[in-house]
Every structure is written in C-alpha cells, then in structure tokens.
C-alpha positions as CSV (number, residue, x, y, z in Angstrom):
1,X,80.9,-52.2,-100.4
2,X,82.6,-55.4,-101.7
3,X,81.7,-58.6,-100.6
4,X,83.7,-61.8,-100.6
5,X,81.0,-63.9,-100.2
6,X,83.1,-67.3,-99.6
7,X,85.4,-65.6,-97.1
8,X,82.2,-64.3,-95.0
9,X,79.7,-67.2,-95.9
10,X,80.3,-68.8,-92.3
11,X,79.5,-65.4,-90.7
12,X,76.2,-65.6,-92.1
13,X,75.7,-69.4,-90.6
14,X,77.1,-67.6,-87.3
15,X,74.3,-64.5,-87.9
16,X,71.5,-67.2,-88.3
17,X,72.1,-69.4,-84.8
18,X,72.4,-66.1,-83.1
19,X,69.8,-64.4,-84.7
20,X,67.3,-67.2,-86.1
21,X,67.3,-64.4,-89.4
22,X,67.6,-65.6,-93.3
23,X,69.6,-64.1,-95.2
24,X,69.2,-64.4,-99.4
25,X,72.3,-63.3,-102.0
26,X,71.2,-63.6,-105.6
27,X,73.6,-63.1,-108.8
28,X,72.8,-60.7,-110.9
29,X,71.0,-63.9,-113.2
30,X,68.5,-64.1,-110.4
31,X,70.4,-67.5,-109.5
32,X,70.9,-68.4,-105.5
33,X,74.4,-68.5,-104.3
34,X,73.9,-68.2,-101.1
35,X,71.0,-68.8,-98.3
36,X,72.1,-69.6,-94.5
37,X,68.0,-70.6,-94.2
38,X,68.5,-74.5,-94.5
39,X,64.8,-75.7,-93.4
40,X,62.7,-78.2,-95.0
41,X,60.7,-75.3,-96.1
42,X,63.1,-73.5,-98.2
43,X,61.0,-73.9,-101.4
44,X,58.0,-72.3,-100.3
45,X,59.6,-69.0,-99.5
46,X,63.0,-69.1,-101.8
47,X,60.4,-67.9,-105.2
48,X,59.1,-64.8,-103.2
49,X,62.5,-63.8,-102.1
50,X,64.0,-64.1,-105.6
51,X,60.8,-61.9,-106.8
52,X,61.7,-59.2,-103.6
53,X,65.7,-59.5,-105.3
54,X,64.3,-59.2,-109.1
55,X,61.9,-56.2,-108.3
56,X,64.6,-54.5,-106.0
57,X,67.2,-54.6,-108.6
58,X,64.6,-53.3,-111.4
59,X,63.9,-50.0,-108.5
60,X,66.9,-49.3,-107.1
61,X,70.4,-48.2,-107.9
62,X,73.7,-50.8,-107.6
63,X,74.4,-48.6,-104.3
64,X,70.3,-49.0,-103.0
65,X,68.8,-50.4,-100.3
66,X,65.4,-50.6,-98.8
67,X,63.5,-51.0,-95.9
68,X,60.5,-53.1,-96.4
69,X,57.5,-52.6,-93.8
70,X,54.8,-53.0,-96.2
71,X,53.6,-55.8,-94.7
72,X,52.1,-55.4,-91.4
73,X,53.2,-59.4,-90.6
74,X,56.7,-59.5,-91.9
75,X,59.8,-57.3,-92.8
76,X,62.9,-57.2,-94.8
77,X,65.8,-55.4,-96.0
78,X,67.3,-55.4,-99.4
79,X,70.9,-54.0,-100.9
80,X,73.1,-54.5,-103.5
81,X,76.7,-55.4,-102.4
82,X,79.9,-55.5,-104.6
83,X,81.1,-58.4,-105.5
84,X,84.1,-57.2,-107.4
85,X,85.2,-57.7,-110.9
86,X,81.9,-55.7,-112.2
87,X,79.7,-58.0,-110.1
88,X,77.1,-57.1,-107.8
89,X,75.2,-59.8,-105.7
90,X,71.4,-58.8,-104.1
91,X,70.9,-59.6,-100.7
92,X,67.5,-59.5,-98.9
93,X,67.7,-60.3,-95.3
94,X,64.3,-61.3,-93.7
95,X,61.3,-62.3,-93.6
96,X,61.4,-61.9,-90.5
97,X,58.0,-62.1,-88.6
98,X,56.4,-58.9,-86.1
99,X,53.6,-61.7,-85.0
100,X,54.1,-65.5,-85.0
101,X,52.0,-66.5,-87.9
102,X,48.4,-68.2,-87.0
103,X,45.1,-69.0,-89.6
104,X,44.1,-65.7,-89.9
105,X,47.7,-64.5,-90.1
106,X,48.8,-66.8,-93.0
107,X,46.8,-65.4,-96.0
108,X,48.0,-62.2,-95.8
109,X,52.2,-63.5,-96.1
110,X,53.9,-62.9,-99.3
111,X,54.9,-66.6,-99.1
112,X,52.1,-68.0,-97.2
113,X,49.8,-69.2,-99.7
114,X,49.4,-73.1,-100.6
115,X,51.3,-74.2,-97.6
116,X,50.7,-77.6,-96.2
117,X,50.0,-77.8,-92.5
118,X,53.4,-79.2,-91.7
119,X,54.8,-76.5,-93.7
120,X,53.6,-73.9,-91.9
121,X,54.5,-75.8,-88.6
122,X,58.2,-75.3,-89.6
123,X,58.2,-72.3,-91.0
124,X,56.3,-70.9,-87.8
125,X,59.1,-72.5,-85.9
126,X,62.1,-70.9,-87.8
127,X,61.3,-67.6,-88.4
128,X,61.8,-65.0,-85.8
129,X,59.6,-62.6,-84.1
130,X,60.2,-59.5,-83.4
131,X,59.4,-56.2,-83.6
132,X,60.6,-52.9,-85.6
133,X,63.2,-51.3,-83.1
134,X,64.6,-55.0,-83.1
135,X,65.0,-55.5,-86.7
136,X,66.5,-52.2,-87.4
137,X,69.1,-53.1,-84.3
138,X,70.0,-56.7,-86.2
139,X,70.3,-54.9,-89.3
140,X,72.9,-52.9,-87.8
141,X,74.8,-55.2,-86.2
142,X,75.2,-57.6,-89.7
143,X,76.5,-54.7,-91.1
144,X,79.0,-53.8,-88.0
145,X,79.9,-57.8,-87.7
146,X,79.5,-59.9,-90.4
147,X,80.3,-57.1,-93.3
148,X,82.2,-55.0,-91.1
149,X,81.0,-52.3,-93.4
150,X,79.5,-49.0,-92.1
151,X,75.7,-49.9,-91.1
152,X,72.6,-47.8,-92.3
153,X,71.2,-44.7,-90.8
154,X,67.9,-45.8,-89.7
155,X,67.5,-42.3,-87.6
156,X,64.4,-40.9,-89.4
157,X,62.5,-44.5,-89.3
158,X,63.3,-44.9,-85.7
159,X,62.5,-41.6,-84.7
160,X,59.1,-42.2,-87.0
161,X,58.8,-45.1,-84.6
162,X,58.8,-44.1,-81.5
163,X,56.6,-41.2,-82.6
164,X,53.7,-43.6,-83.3
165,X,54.4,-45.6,-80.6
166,X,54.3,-42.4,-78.4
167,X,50.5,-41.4,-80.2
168,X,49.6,-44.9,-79.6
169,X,50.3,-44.9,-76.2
170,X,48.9,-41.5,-75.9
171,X,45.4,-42.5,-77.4
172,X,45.2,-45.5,-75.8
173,X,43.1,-43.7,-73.0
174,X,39.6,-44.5,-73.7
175,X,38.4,-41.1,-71.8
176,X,40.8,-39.1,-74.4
177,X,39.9,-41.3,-77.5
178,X,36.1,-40.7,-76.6
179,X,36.7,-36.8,-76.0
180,X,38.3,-36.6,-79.2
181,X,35.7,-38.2,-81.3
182,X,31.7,-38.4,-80.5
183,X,30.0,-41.8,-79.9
184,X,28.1,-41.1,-83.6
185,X,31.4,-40.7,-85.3
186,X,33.4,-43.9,-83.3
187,X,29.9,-45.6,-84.5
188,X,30.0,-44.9,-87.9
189,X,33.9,-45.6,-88.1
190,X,33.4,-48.9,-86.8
191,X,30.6,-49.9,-89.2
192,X,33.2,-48.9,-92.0
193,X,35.9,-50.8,-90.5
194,X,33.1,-53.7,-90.9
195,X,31.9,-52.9,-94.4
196,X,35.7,-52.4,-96.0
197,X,36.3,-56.0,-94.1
198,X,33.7,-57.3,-96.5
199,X,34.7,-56.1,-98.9
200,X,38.5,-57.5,-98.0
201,X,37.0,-60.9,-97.2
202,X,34.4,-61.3,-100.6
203,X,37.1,-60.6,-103.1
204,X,39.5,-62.7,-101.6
205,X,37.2,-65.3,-101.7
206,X,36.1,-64.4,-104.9
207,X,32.6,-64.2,-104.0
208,X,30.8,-62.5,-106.7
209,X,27.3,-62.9,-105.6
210,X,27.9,-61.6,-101.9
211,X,29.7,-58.2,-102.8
212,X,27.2,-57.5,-105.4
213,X,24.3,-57.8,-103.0
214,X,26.2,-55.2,-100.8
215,X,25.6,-52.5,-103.7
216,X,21.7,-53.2,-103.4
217,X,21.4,-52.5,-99.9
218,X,21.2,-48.8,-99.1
219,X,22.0,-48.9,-95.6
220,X,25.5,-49.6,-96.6
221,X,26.1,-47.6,-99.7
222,X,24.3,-45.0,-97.2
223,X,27.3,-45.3,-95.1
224,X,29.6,-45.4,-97.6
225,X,28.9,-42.3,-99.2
226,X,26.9,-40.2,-96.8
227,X,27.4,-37.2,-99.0
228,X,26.0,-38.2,-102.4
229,X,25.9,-34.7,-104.1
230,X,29.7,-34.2,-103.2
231,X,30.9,-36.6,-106.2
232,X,34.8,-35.7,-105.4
233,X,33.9,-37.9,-101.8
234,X,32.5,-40.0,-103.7
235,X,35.2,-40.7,-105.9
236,X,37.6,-40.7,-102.9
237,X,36.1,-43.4,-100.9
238,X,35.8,-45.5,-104.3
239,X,39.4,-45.0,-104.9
240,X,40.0,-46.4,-101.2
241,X,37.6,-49.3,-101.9
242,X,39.2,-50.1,-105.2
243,X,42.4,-49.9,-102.9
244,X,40.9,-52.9,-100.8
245,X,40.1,-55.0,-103.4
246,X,43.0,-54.7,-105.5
247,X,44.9,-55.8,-102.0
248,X,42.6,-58.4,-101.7
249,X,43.0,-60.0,-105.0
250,X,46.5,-59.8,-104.7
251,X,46.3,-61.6,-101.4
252,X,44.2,-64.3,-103.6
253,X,46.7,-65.1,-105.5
254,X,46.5,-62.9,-108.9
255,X,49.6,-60.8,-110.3
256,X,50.3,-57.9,-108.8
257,X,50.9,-56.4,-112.1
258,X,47.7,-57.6,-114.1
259,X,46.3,-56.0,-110.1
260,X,47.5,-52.6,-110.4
261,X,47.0,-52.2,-114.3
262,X,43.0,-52.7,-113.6
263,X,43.1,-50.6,-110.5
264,X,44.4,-48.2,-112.4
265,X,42.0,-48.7,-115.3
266,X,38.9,-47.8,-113.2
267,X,40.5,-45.2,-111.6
268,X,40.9,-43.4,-114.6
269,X,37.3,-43.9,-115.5
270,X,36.2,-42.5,-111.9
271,X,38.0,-39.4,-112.6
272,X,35.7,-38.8,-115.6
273,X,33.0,-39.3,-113.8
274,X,29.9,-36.6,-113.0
275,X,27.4,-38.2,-110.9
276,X,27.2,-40.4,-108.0
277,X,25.3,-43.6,-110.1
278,X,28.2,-43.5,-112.7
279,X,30.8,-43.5,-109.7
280,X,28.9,-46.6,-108.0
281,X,28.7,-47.9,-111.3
282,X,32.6,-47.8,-111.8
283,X,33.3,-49.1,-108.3
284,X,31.2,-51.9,-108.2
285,X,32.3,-53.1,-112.1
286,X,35.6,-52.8,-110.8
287,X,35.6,-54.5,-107.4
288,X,33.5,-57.3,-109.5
289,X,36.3,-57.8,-111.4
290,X,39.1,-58.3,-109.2
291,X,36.5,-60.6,-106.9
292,X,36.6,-62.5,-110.6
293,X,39.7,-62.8,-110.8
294,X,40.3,-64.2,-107.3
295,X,37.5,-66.8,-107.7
296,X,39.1,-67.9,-111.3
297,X,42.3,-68.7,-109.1
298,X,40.6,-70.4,-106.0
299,X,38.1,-72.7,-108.2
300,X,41.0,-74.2,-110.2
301,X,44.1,-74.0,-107.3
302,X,43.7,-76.9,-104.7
303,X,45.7,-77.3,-101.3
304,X,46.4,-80.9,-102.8
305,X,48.5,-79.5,-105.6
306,X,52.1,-78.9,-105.4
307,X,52.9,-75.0,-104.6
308,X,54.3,-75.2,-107.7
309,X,51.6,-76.6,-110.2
310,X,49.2,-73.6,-108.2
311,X,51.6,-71.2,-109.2
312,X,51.4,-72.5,-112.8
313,X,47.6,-72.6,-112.7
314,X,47.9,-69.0,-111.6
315,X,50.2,-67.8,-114.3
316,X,47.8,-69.4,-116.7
317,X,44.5,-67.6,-115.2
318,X,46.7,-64.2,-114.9
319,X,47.6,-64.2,-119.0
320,X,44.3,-64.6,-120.5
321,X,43.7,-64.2,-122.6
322,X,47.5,-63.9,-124.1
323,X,48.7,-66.8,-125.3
324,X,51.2,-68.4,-123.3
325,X,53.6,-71.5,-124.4
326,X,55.0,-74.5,-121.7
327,X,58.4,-72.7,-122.2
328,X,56.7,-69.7,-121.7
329,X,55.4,-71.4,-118.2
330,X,58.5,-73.1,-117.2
331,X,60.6,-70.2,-117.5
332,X,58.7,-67.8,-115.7
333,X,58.9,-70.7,-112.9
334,X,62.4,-71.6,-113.0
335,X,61.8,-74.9,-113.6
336,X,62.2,-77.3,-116.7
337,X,59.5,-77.8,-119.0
338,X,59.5,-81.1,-119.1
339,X,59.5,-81.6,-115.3
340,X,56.4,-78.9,-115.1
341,X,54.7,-80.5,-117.8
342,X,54.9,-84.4,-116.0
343,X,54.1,-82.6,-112.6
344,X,51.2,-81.0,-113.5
345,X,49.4,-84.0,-115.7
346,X,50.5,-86.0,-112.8
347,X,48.3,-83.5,-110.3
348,X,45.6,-82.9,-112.0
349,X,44.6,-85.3,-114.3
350,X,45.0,-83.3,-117.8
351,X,47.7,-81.6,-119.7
352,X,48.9,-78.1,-119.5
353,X,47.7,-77.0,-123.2
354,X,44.3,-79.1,-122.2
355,X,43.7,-76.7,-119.1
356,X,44.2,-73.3,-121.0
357,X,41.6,-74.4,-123.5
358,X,39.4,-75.0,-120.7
359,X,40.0,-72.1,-119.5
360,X,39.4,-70.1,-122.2
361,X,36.2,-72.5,-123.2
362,X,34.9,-71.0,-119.7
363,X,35.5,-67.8,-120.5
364,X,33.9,-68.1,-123.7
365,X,30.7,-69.7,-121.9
366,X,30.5,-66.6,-119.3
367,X,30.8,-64.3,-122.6
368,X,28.3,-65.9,-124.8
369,X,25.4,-65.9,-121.1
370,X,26.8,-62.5,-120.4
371,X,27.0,-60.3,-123.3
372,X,26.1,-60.0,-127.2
373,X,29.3,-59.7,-128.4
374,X,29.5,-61.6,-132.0
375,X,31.4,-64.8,-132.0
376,X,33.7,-63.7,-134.1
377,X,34.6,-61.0,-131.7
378,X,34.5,-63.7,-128.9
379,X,37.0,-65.6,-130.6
380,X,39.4,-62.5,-131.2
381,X,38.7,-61.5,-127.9
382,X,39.9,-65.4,-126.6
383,X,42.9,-65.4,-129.2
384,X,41.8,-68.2,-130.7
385,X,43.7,-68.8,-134.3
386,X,40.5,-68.0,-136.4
387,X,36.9,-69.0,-135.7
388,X,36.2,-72.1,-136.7
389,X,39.0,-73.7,-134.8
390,X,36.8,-71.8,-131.7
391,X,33.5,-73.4,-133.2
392,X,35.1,-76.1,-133.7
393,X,37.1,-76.8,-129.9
394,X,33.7,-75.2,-128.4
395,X,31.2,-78.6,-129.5
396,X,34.6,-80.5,-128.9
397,X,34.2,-79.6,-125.1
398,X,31.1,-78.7,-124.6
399,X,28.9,-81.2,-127.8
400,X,26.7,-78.0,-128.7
401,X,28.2,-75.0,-131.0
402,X,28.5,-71.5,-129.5
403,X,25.5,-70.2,-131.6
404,X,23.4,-73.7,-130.1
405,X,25.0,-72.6,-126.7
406,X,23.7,-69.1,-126.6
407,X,20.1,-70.1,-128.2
408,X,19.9,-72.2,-125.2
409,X,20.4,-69.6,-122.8
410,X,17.9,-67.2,-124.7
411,X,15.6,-70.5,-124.2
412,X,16.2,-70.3,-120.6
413,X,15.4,-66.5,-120.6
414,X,12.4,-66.8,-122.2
415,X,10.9,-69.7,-120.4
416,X,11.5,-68.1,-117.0
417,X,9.5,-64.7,-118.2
C-alpha cells in the first residue's frame, strides 16, 4: 500500500466532517505529519496516540495492522502504510468513543487523565460515538474512499460480534439467567463483583490502609477463596486479583511497563507457593505495592499542574530508584529541556533535580520506619553516589541524620508499648 500523503491529505479533512473520526500518521522518527483532529485539545490526546504508533511499530510487521478493543470506552485501528522511497508512515485512526465520556467514564481513557474541565467539555464534543459494527464499517469505507486500497477483512470479528450480541440478548431473560444459575451462586457472584471493585477502586486511589484492612476481615477472604486447601484456586483467583490491581495502577497513572514487570514478579513467586497463608501473603504484598505506587503518583500530581509537568512527575516516581537526568526527562517527553525545566519550577515551586531528592529522601524515610536494612544498603538501594553524600542530603532535608531518624522511631515504639 503506498500512500501519497499530500495528494490524499484533503481526503482525510473530507473523512473527519463526515465522519467526526481522527486520524494520526507518524514518520517513522515518531514525528507528526499529519492529524485532520484540529481541536483545542489536541495536546492532551496527541502523546497517547504517538505511544499507540511507537508500540504498534515495535509489535507489528511494516505490512500489520490491528484492531484495538482493549478498552471497553474507546477503539482504534493502527497500520503501516507505504510511503515510497523506503518509507513507511504509521497511521492510527480513532479514538473513537462506544460511550460519550462522563466522571466515572474518564479515569479509565488512555488520554483521560489530568484533563481540565473545559478539556474534557471539548474533547466530549469531538469525538464520536459509536459502536463496534459501526467502527468496523468506517474503517472500511477509509480504506475503499480515501486510500482507495482494498479494505480489511473484519469477517471473524464481526461474526465474533454478533455472536455476543446474540448470547447477550439470549441471557438477557431474567427467568433463563436465574434457571441457569441458583440464587446462592448469583449471590456470591455479586459480592465478588463488589470485592474486585474494591480492590479496583483502593489501588487506584492508592489507598494503602483500606485494602490492607480487607485481608483482616475473614468474611471477605472467605469469599475470595472458599476452597482454602485447594492452593491451585487459590493461586488462580490471586492471579486475577493481581490482574485488577495491576489495571488499576496503570489506570493511576504508573508505567505500564514498571506495571507488568511487578505483576509478573509476584506471579512467579505464587507459582512456588505451598500453602494458602504464603499465597495470601504474596497477593496482598503485591496488590500493596501497586496501591504504593499509585498513591506515590496521586500525592505529588495535582489537577493544577500542566498535563505535562504530571507526566514528568510521573516519569520521575516510575524510575526510582534509577537515576534519571533533565535530558533524560525532556526526551522521553518530546519536549526541550530547558522549556520542561522553567515549566515545572514555574508549577511547583522547586526544581526538577530538587523534587527527585525528595523523592528519594521519602523513600528513604519509609525504609528507615519500615525495615532494618543498614544505611549503607539504604543508600545503595536509593542510588545515592556513596553514603555520606545520603547522610549528608538526609539532615539537609530533614535537620536529623538517618541513624537520629530511625532512633526516633524506635523511641516512638517503645513509648507506645
């Protein structure tokens, strides 16, 4: 397929009015050449969409494409198009939207976080709704008029399509949902549904305390694991849980990558596992750690910052502890260093390099109440150049040593015993 794009660029302004659909080509530098999406709002969704081209490219061969229903609330298509003279351009058409997006609806968008109100009015306004059959029908038809290439087969989705919607409409009888299951199981179904929501809900908020206290109360892990001596079960539903809360955290605002690495950290650790404490053990570390995580990114992002100085706050929060330079930051942005570095002081009141030592002074201040790891394996484990310049940046911040820092706490211990 070869694409001219200046020769067809006013097709795509002629796809948009009809259709209301964006459509995104990228070199093969990750630059923009091309967007007929000409809101106000461009910024907040043009980073995601260049991350959806970036990954695509890195999964997929120059003749891929892909169908992207992952999300629930939006869709999109990628593929990679000739552009002649051994150049390929990546286009992703979408999002476009199967619910027009509302409060609870927002979170869960790839580009809906750190949106100001107005923001969301416009974006809510220019992006279409519609459903599956739809899409796949509009896909077609940019392919049959605006490339005037051979469209894609969408047969087996479609015909995946209508089969759900045919069970769904089947099972949408309450007299033949009820005969299929018993009031005791629809019961216990929906107070899992309920439990896996808190779940959802406590590590996106990154509330620590709250999804701790659900492992204390046997009622629910009673529910969760009816079947304690069967420790595959076991290890299944904590696999789904970890599932949650790896979605969750994502949904928060961490990296997908630094995501799936620990997910798949504990689930290694749950496959070793021969009793039911060691797998409750496992889960709830782990689902403690992704809640973490989130709150790390909600108590430092604001909705008064700049999506971009949140993003940079994220980045930071995601690499610790690696070290990670301004050039480091403003590349991985797209973005000068120099403009990142004046927008963020200008935000939040202190410098870039002053924020990751704060960070990593935090850090060091859950380790030393948390643990009895030496300090010297502290500041290894902080990447701190040695550890007296960690000694020494600790009393700067905090006007105690570590060593004063953690005698205080086993003050604190003893006095309350």
């Amino acid at each position: 397929m070869q694409t001219n794009l200046k020769v067809i660029a006013w097709r795509f302004e002629e796809y948009y009015k009809k259709t209301r659909i964006p459509v995104w080509v990228f070199e093969q530098n990750n630059s923009l050449v091309f967007t007929n999406f000409t809101t106000s709002a461009i910024l907040n969704i043009m980073e995601e969409m260049l991350q959806k081209a970036r990954n695509f490219r890195i999964s997929h061969s120059i003749e891929g494409s892909y169908l992207d229903l992952d999300n629930p609330y939006e869709m999109y298509y990628s593929f990679n198009s000739d552009g002649g003279k051994h150049q390929f351009y990546t286009v992703v058409i979408g999002p476009v939207m199967t619910v027009k997006p509302s409060g609870n609806v927002w979170p869960n968008l790839t580009f809906g976080e750190n949106l100001f109100v107005e923001q969301k009015r416009i974006l809510s306004n220019a992006l279409p709704v519609i459903n599956k059959e739809e899409f796949l029908l509009h896909i077609t038809n940019f392919f049959n008029e605006v490339l005037e290439e051979t469209p894609p087969d969408f047969s087996a989705h479609s015909e995946k399509f209508l089969n759900t919607a045919k069970k769904k409409s089947q099972s949408s009888d309450i007299a033949a949902f009820d005969a299929e299951l018993s009031a005791e199981d629809a019961r216990a179904y929906e107070e899992i549904s309920r439990i896996e929501e808190l779940f959802n809900v406590f590590v996106v908020n990154g509330s620590v305390y709250k999804l701790f206290s659900l492992f204390d109360d046997e009622k629910i892990m009673d529910v969760l694991f009816p079947d304690k001596t069967s420790y595959r079960d076991c290890g299944i539903r904590s696999i789904e849980l970890l599932t949650i809360a790896k979605i969750a955290s994502i949904e928060s605002g961490t990296d997908k990558k630094i995501c799936q690495a620990r997910f798949e950290k504990f689930v290694q650790e749950l496959k070793v596992c021969k009793s039911y404490e060691k797998i409750v053990s496992v889960l709830r570390n782990g689902t403690l750690e992704f809640a973490k995580s989130s709150h790390e990114v909600n108590a430092h992002t604001s909705e008064n910052y700049s999506p971009m100085t949140n993003k940079c706050i994220k980045r930071i929060i995601e690499k610790l502890p690696d070290k990670i330079t301004l050039d480091d930051l403003a590349s991985e942005l797209h973005i000068s260093a120099k403009y990142l570095s004046a927008l963020f002081n200008k935000e939040t009141g202190t410098s870039i390099s002053d924020f990751m030592q704060n960070i990593r002074i935090n850090e060091a201040k859950r380790l030393l109440r948390n643990t009895d790891l030496s300090y010297s394996e502290i500041s290894n484990m902080l990447n701190f150049c040695s550890q007296s310049y960690f000694n020494n940046l600790f009393k700067k911040k905090e006007g105690m040593t570590p060593k004063e820092y953690r005698e205080k706490r086993d003050e604190l211990v003893m006095s309350s015993q």
